[in-house]
mmCIF file of the N, C-alpha and C atoms, coordinates in Angstrom:
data_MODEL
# 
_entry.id   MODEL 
# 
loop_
_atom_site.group_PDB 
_atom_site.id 
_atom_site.type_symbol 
_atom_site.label_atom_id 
_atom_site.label_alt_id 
_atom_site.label_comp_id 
_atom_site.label_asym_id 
_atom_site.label_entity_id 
_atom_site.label_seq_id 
_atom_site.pdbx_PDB_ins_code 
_atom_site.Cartn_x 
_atom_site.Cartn_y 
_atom_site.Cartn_z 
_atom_site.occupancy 
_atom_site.B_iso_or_equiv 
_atom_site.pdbx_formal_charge 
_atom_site.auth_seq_id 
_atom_site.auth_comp_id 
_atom_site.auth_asym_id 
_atom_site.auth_atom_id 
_atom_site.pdbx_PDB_model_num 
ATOM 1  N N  . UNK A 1 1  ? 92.838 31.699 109.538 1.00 0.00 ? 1  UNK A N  1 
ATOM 2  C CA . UNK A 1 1  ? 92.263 31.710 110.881 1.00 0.00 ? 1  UNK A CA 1 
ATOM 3  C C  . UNK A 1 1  ? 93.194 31.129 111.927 1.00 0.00 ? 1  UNK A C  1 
ATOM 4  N N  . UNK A 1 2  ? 94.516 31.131 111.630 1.00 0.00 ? 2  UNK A N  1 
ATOM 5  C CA . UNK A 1 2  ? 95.407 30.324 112.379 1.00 0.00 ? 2  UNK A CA 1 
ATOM 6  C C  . UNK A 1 2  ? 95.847 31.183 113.637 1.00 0.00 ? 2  UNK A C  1 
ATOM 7  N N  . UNK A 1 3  ? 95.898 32.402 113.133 1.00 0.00 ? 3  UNK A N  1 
ATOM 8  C CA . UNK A 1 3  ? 96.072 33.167 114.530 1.00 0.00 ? 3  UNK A CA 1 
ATOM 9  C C  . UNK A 1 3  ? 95.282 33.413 115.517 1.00 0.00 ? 3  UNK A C  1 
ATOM 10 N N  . UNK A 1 4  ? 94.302 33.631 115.098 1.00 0.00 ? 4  UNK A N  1 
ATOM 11 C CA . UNK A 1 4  ? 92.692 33.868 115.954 1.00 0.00 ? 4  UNK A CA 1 
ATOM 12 C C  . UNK A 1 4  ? 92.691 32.882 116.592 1.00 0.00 ? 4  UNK A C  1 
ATOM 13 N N  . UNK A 1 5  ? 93.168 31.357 116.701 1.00 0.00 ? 5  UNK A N  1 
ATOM 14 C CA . UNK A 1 5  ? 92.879 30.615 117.272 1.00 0.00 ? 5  UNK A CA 1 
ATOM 15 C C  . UNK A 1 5  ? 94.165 30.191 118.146 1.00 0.00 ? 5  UNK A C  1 
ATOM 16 N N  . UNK A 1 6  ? 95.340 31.325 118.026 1.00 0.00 ? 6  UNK A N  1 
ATOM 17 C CA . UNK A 1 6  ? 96.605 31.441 118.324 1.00 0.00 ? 6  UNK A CA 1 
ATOM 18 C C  . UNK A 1 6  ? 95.749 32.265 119.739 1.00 0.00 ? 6  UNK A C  1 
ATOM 19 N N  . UNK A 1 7  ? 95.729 33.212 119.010 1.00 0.00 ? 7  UNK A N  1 
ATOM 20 C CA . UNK A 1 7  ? 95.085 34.731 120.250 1.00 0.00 ? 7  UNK A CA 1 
ATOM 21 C C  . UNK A 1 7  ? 93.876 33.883 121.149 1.00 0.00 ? 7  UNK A C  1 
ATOM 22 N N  . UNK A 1 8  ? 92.849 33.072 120.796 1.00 0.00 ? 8  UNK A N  1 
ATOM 23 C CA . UNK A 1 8  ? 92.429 32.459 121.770 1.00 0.00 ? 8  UNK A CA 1 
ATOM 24 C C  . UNK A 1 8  ? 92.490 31.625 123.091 1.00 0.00 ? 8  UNK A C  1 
ATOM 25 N N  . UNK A 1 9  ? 94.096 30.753 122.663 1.00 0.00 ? 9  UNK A N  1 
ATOM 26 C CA . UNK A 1 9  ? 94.437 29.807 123.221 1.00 0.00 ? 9  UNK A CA 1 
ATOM 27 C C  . UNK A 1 9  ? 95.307 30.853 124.245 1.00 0.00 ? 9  UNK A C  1 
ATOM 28 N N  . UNK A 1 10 ? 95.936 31.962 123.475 1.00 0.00 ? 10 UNK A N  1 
ATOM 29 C CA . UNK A 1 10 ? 96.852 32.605 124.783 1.00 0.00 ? 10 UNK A CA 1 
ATOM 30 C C  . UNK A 1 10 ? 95.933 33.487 125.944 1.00 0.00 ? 10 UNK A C  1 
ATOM 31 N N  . UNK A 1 11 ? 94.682 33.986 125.047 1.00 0.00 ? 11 UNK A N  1 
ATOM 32 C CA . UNK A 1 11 ? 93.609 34.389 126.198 1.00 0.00 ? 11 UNK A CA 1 
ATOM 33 C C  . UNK A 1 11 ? 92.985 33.336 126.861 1.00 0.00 ? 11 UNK A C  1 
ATOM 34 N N  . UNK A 1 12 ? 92.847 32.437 126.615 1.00 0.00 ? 12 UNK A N  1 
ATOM 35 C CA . UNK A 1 12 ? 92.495 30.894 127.368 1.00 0.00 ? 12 UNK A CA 1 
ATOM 36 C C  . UNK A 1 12 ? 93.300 30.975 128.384 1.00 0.00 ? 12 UNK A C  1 
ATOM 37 N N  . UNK A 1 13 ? 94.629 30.657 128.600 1.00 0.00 ? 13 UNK A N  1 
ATOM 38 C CA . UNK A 1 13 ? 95.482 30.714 129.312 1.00 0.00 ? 13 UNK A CA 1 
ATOM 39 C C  . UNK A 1 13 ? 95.887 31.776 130.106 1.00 0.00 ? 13 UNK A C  1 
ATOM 40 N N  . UNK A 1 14 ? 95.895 32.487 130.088 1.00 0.00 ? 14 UNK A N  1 
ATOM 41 C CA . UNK A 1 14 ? 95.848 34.023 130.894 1.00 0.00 ? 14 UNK A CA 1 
ATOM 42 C C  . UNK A 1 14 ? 95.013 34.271 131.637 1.00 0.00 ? 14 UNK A C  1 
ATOM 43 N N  . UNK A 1 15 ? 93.502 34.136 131.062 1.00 0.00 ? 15 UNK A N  1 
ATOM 44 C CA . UNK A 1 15 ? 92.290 33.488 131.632 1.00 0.00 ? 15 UNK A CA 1 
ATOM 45 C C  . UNK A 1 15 ? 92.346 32.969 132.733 1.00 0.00 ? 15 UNK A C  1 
ATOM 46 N N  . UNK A 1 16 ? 92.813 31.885 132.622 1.00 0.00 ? 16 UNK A N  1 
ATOM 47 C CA . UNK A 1 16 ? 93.108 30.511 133.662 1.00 0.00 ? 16 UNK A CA 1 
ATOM 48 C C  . UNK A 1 16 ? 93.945 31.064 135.152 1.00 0.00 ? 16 UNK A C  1 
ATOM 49 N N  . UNK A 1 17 ? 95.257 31.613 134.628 1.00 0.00 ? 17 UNK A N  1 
ATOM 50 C CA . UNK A 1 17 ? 96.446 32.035 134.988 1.00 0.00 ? 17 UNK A CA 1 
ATOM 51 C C  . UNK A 1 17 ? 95.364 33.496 136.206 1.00 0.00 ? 17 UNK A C  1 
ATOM 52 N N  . UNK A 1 18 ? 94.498 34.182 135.544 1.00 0.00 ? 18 UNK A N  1 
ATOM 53 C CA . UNK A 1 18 ? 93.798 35.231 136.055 1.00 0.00 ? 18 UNK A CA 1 
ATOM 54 C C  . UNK A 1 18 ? 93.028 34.546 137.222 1.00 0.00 ? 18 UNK A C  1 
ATOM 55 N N  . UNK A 1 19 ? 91.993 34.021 137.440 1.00 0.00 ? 19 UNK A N  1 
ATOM 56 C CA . UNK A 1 19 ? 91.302 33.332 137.878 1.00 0.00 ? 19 UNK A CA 1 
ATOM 57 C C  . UNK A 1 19 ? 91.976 32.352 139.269 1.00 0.00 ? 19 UNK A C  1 
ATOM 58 N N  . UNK A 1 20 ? 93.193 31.751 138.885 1.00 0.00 ? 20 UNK A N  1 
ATOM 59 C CA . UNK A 1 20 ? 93.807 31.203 139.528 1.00 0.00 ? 20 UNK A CA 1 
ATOM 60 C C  . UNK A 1 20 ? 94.175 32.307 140.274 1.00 0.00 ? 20 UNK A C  1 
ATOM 61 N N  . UNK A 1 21 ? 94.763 33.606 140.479 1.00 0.00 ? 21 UNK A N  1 
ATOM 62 C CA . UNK A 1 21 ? 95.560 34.518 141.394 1.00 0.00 ? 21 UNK A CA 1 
ATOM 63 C C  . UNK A 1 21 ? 94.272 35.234 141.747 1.00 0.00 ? 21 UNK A C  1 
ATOM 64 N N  . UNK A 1 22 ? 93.206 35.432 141.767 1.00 0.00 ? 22 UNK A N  1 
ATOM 65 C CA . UNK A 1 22 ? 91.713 35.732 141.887 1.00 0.00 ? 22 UNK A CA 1 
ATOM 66 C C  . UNK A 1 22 ? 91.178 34.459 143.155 1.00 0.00 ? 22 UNK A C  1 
ATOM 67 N N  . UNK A 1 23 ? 91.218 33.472 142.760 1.00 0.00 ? 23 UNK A N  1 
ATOM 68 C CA . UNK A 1 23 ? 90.604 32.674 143.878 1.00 0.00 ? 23 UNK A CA 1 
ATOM 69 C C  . UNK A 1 23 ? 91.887 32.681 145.120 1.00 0.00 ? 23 UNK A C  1 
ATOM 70 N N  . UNK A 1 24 ? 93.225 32.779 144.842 1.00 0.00 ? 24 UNK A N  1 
ATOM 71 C CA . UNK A 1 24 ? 93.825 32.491 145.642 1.00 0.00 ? 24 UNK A CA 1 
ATOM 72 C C  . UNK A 1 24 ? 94.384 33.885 146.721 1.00 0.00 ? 24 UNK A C  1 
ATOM 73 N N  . UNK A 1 25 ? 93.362 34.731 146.175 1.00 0.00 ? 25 UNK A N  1 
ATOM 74 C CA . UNK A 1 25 ? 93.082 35.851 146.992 1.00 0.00 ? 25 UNK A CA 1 
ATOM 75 C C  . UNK A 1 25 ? 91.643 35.885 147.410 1.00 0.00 ? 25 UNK A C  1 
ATOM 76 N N  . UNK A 1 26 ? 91.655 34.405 147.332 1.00 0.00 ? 26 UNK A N  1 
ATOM 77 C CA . UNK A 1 26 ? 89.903 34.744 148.016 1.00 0.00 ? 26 UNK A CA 1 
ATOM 78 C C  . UNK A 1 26 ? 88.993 35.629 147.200 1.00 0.00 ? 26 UNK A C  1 
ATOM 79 N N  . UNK A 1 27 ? 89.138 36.072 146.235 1.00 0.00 ? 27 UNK A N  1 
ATOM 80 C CA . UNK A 1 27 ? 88.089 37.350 145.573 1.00 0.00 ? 27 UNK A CA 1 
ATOM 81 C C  . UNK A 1 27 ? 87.095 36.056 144.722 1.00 0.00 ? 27 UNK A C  1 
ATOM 82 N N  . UNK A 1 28 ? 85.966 36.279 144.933 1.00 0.00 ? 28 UNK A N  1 
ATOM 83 C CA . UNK A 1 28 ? 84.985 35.465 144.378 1.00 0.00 ? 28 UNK A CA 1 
ATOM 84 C C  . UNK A 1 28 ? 84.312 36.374 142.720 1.00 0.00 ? 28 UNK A C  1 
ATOM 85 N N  . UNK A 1 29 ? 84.322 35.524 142.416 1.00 0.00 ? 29 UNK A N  1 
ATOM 86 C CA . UNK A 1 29 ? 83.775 36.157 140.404 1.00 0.00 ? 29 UNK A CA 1 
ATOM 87 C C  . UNK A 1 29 ? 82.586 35.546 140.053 1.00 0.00 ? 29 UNK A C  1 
ATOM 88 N N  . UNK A 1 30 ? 82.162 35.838 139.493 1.00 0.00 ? 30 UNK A N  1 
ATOM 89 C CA . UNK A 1 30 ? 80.378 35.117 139.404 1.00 0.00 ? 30 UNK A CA 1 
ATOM 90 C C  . UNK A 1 30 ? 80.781 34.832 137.872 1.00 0.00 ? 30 UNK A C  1 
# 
């Protein structure tokens, strides 16, 4: 299960990374 929790942490982060260029265009996400 070492990768799955590999692939989580990099969608965690991308996530983050997403969200961050999302608010800083003003676009609101519910």
């Amino acid at each position: 299960g070492g990768n799955r929790t590999k692939a989580a942490e990099l969608l965690g982060t991308s996530r983050v990374t997403l969200w961050k260029k999302i608010s800083r265009y003003g676009i609101e996400v519910e």
